[in-house]
N, C-alpha and C positions, 0 to 999 in steps of 0.2 A: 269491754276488755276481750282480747282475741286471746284463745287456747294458743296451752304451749305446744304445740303441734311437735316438738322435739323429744317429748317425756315415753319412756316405753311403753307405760299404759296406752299410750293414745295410737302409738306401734303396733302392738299388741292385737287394738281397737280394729285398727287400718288391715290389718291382716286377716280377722277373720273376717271382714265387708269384702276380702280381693277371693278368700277360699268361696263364699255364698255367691258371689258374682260366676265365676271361676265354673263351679259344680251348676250353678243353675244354666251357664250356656252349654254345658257337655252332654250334661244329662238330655236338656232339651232338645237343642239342634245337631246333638252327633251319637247319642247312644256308647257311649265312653265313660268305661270306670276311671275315675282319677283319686290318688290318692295324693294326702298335703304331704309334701317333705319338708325339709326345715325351713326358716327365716329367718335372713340379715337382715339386720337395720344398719342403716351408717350417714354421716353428712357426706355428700358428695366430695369435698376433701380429702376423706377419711380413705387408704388404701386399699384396693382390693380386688381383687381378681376372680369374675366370674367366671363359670366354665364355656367350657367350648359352646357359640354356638353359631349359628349362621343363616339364620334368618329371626328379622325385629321386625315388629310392626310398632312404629309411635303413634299415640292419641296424645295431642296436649290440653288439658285444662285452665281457664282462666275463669276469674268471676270470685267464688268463695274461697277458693282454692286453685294457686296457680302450681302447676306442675304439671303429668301427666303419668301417664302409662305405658310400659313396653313389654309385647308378649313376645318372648324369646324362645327359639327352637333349633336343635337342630334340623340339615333340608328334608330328611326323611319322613320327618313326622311332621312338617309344615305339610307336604305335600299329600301326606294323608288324612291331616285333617282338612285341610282345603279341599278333596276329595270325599270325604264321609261327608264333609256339608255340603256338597254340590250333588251328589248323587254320583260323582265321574270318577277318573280314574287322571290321574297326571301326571307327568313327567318330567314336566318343566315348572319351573315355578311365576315367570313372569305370566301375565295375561292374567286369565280366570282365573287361575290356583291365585296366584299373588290378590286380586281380588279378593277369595275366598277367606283369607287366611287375615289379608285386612280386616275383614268384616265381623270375624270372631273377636281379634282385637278388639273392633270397635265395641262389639255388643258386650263384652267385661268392659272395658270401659263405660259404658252408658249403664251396666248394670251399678257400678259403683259410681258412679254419676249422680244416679239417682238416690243412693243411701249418704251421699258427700250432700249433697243438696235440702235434706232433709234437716242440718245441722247445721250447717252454715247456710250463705245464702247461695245465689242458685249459682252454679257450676257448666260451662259451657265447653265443649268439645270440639276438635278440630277434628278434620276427615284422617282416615289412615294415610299412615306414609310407610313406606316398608324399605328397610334397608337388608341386602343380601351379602354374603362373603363374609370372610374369617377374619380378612385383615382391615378391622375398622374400629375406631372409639368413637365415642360420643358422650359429649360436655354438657352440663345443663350449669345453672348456677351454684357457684361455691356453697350460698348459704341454704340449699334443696337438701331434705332429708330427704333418705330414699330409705324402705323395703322392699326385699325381693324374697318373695312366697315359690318358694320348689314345690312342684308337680311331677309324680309319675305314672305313665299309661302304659300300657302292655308293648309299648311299642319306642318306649324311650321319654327321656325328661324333658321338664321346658318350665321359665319361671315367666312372672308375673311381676311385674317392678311397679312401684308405684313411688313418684317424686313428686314434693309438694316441697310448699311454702306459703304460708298463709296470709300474706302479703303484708302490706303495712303503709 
């Protein structure tokens, strides 16, 4: 019998696995206090409007758990943490920065990959993709629960989303 993946406990659950992912890439790869701010849950359906932001990096999940992850930012602080993980300095976001910025993505996702995988069964990852600009949406399935875990660094905010669906 597969978990009700929808119930808030399991939300709840799902949020502090994305905070421990989350604190263990900052602290390790960027030397970055972060503190949690709140979390929504909602079904993808469900209305709602996140804040401003303009720069996503998607990871999708398939195997135990189909959905993925989106580390959302605005450009300032994409480009500085793409810069504290690369050791540089940058201005632009496509190339390396867009690279770098992927790759934090990726590693909260493969961090929470590996705590998803431990519970269910194993959980596999697609490469990052990174969408830029203000004026964009993006649809995943009706029946995808989502939370989104708020972050803030001395430097400005940015969440962590996490959409699943436990398949069937």
């Amino acid at each position: 019998m597969k978990e009700d993946l929808s119930s808030v406990t399991i939300k709840k659950e799902f949020a502090e696995l994305i905070k421990e992912s989350v604190r263990d890439v900052f602290l390790t790869f960027l030397s970055i206090e972060i503190t949690p701010g709140p979390l929504v849950m909602k079904r993808e359906d469900d209305s709602y409007r996140p804040p401003e932001t303009e720069v996503t990096v998607i990871i999708n999940f398939s195997g135990g758990i189909h959905g993925g992850v989106h580390l959302a930012s605005p450009l300032h602080l994409a480009l500085q943490l793409a810069g504290n993980f690369a050791g540089e300095e940058y201005d632009t976001l496509f190339g390396e920065a867009g690279d770098g910025f992927g790759e934090l993505g990726n590693m909260i996702a493969g961090g929470l990959q590996t705590k998803l995988s431990n519970r269910f069964s194993a959980v596999q990852l697609t490469p990052p993709t990174l969408i830029a600009g203000k004026e964009y949406r993006m649809q995943y399935k009706s029946n995808f629960d989502s939370i989104k875990q708020y972050f803030k660094t001395s430097s400005g905010p940015f969440y962590v989303e996490f959409f699943f669906w436990a398949g069937g």
